[in-house]
N, C-alpha and C positions, 0 to 999 in steps of 0.2 A: 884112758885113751881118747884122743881128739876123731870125734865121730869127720867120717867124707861125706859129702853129698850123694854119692853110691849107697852112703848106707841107711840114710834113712830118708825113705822112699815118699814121706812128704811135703821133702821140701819139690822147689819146681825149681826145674833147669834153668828157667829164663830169670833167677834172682841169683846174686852173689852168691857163689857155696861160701867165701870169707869172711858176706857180714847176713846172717840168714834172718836177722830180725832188727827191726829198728822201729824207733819213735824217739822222735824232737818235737822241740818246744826254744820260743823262747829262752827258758828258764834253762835247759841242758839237753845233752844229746843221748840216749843208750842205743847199744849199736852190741846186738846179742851174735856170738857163732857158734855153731850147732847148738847139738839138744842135746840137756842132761836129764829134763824130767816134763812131760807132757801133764797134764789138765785136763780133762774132757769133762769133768761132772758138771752139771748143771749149774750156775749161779741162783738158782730159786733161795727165797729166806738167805743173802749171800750177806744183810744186813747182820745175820746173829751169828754171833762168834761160834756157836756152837752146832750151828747147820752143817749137814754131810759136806757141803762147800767148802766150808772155812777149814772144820777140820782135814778136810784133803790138802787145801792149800797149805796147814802146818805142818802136815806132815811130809810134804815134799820138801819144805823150807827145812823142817830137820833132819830130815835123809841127805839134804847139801851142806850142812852145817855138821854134820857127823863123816862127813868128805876133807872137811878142814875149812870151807868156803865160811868168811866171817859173816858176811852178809847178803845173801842169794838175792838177786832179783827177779822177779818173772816179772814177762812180756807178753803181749798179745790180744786178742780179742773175745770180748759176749756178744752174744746174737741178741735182739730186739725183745724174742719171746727167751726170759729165763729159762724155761722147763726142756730150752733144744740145748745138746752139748757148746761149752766152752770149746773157746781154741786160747790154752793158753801153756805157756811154756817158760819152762829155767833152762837157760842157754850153760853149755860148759863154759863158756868166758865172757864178760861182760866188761864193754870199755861205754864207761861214763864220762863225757866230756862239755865241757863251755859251747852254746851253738853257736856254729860258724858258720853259713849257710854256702857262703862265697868261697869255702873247700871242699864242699858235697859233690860235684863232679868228680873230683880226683877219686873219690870214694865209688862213686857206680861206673868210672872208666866210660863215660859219657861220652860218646864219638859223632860226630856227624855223619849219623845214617842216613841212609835216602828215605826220602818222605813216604809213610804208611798210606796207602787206597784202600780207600773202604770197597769192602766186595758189595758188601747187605750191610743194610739199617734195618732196626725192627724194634718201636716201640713197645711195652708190656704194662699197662692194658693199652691200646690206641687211644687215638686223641679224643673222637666220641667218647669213647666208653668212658676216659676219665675226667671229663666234661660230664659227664649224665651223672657221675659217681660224687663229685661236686654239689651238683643241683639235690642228688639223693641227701647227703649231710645235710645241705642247707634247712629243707624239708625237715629230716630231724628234730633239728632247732625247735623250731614249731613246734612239735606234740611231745617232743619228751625233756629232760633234764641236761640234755648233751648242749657243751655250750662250746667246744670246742675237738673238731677231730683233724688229723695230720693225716693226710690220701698223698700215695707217693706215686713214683711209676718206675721202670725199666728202659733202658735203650741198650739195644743189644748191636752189637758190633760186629761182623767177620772182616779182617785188612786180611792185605795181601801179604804179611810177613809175621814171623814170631815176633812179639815183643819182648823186651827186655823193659822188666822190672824196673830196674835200676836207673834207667835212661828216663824213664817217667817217673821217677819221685825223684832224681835232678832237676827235672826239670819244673817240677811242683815247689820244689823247695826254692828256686830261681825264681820263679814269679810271685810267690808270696811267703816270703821269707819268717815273717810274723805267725805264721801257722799254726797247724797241730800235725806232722807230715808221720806217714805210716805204713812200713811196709810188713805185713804179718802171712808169712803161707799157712794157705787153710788145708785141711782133710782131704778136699775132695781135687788135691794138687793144682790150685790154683793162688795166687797170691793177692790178697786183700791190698788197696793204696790206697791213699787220700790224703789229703790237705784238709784239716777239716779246723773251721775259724771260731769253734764254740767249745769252752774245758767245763766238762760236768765237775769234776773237783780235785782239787790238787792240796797235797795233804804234804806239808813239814814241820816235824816235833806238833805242837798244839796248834801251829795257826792253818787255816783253811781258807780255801778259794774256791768260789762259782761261778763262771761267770758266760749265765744263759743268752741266749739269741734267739727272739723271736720276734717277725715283721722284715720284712724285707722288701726290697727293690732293686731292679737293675741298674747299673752304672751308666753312666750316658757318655758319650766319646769330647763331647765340648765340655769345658770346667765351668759356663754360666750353668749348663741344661743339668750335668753333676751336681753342684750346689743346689739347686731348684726343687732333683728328686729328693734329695738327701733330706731336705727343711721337708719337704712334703712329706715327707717319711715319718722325719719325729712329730709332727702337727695330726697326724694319720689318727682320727679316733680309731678308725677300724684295727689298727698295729697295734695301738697304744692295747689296747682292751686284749688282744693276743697277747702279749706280750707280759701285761699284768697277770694275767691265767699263771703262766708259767712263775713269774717271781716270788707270787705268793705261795705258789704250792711247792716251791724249793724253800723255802722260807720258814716255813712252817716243818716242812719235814726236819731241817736242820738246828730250831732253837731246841730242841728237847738235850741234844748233845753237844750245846754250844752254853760257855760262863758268858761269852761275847757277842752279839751279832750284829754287822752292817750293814743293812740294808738302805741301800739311795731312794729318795721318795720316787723320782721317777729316770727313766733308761737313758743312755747316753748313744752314740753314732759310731758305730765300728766299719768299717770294709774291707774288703779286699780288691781286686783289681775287677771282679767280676761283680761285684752285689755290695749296697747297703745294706747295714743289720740294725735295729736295735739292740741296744745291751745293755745288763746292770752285774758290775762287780758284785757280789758278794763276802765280805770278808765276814773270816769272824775266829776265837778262841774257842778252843775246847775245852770241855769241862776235865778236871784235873781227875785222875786215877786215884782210887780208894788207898788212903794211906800214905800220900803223898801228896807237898807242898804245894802251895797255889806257884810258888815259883819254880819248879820242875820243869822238863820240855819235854817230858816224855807224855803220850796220847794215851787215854784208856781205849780208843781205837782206832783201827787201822784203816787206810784212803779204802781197801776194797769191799770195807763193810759200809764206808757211806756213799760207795758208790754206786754199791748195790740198792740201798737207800732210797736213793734218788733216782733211779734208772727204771722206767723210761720217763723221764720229764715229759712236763706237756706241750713244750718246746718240738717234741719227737711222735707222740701218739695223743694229744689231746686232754682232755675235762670233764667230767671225772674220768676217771683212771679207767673203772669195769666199762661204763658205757663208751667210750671212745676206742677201748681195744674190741670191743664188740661190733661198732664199727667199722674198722678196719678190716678186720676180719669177713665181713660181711660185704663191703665195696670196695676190697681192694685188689683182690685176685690173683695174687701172685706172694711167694713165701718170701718175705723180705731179708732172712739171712742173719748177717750180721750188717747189714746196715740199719741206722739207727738205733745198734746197739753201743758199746765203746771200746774203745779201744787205750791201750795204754802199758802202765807199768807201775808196779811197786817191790817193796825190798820187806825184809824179814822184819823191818824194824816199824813199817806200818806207813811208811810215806810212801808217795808216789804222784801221778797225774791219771786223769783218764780224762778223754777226750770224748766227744760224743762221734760215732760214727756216719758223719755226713761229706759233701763234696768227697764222692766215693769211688773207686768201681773195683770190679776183681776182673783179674787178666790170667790167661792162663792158653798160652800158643798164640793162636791170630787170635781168639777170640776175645772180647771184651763186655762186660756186664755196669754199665753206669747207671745212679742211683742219682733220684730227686725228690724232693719231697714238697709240700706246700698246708698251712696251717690254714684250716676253712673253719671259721665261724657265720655269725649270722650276717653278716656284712657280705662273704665273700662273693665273687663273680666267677662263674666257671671260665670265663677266656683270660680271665687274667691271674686264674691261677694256672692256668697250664702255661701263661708266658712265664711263671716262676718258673715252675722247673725247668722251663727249657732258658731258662739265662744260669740256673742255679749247674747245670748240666755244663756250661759253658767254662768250670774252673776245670774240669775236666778234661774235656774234649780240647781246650788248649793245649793241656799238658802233651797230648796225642800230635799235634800238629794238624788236630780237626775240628778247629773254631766253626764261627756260622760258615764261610765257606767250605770248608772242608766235608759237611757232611749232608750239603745240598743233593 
């Protein structure tokens, strides 16, 4: 039986009851309706095939496959801290298509609403505090091993009107079409979105894709002042040196299960309409399955076990791993959720994508929760990492119709 939006009571009003999950790429679109099998266990160890994780995931994969479903896909999202519940889901139907970004309106029935007022603004933690919290990392540097931590913030939102879902990942998908675009309803009846411009790993048959982001800059409105930051960008000892953190330690996680791997000596320039990124492709093969030919396409494992792998990059929480989530922990002040966790999809067969969970927010009525983050090593400056977030803030707050005017 085709579950209604009536009947299960997580999804949110303000999203399609017709298409209750999606994520596109590039590469394809899945677009899930209702719920045949819900997720909640924890992603912790999600790398070992044989973690309470994994085996939950197979066993729902064969409870749809014992339905007649040839090949199940789940959808959805992990939180930042493994050890907090998943949100992830097997849709009763799943339509996998070519992306087409320029027929996504017809799909969220996109209408020309009157313009959203913001009632309240309210940054989480304020701007001191995440300034001081800055200068405290820096400090770090100094006396201990931390060579790099990720300090993020909140801006909280009340408009004058419910939102609709669908109208803001329209319109996310319309401005930057190249994305990673997401809409996932969470637990707590609100619906996760993002456009987020950086893929932790995308997994078909044996070949694999990375491809990290880390260093950034705002876009400038003139294409000399544009070109200007962008060289400044890649030339940026301070990026470059973030940037490598992250490369190497995907790098390194990844050759133990890789016959192939490529890594570029050094990042190349990605954007979006809002931000320069650095970036490095990572390609590579995976090593072949016990008992089976080097020319096989089948993976001895599956995109959610190297996702899990790789999750949280230091792209997202910093250098080493323990000391920088200890960090965080300590001057960030606020439970980050599932942002900076990933978000995405795979199939019973072990392919998939996952995206990192950035350029974010969760909506749910008037309210709205957007997410930023900024990569502070021994270089950084506290005023000019808080103008990260707030341009990084900025692919967001367009999608709203509350660019920098808007939320003066």
């Amino acid at each position: 039986m085709q579950h209604t939006q009536s009947e299960n009571p997580i999804l949110n009003p303000v999203f399609s009851p017709n298409h209750d999950l999606f994520f596109s790429s590039v590469y394809r679109t899945v677009r899930g309706k209702g719920i045949s099998q819900i997720i909640t266990t924890p992603a912790i160890h999600g790398e070992d095939s044989q973690s309470e994780f994994q085996q939950v995931v197979q066993q729902k994969f064969a409870a749809e496959k014992a339905k007649g479903v040839d090949n199940p896909i789940l959808i959805g999202s992990i939180p930042f801290d493994v050890s907090e519940p998943s949100c992830l889901y097997i849709p009763e139907s799943v339509e996998v298509t070519e992306h087409k970004p320029d027929t996504f309106g017809e799909f969220s029935g996109m209408s020309a609403s009157k313009p959203l007022q913001v009632l309240a603004k309210r940054s989480e933690p304020e701007e001191s505090v995440f300034k001081h919290a800055v200068a405290q990392a820096v400090e770090k540097f100094q006396r201990t091993q931390l060579e790099k931590a990720v300090l993020s913030r909140v801006l909280n939102i009340e408009l004058s009107d419910d939102i609709s879902a669908g109208d803001i990942l329209a319109r996310l998908i319309k401005q930057n079409p190249t994305g990673f675009h997401f809409a996932i309803p969470q637990q707590d009846q609100s619906v996760l979105l993002g456009a987020s411009p950086e893929l932790l790993i995308r997994q078909e048959g044996r070949h694999i894709l990375s491809n990290p982001l880390a260093g950034s800059a705002k876009r400038q409105a003139s294409a000399d002042a544009d070109r200007q930051v962008s060289e400044a960008l890649l030339q940026s000892v301070k990026d470059r040196y973030e940037h490598r953190l992250v490369i190497d330690e995907i790098a390194q996680q990844l050759r133990p299960y890789c016959r192939e791997l490529d890594v570029p000596a050094g990042p190349s320039l990605i954007n979006t309409p809002t931000m320069w990124h650095l970036s490095t492709r990572i390609e590579g093969q995976l090593n072949t399955p016990e008992n089976q030919t080097a020319q096989s396409e089948t993976s001895a494992y599956n995109v959610l076990q190297l996702a899990c792998l790789l999750h949280p990059t230091p792209a997202v929480c910093g250098f080493p791993f323990n000391l920088s989530r200890d960090a965080i922990k300590e001057l960030e002040g606020y439970e980050r959720g599932m942002f900076t966790g990933m978000v995405g999809w795979c199939d019973s067969q072990g392919n998939g994508e996952w995206a990192v969970t950035i350029r974010c927010g969760k909506v749910r009525e008037k309210s709205v929760r957007l997410f930023a983050g900024a990569g502070i090593v021994d270089a950084s400056c506290p005023q000019a990492e808080w103008a990260e977030t707030e341009a990084k803030l900025g692919t967001m707050l367009n999608a709203f119709g509350l660019g920098e005017q808007g939320v003066a």
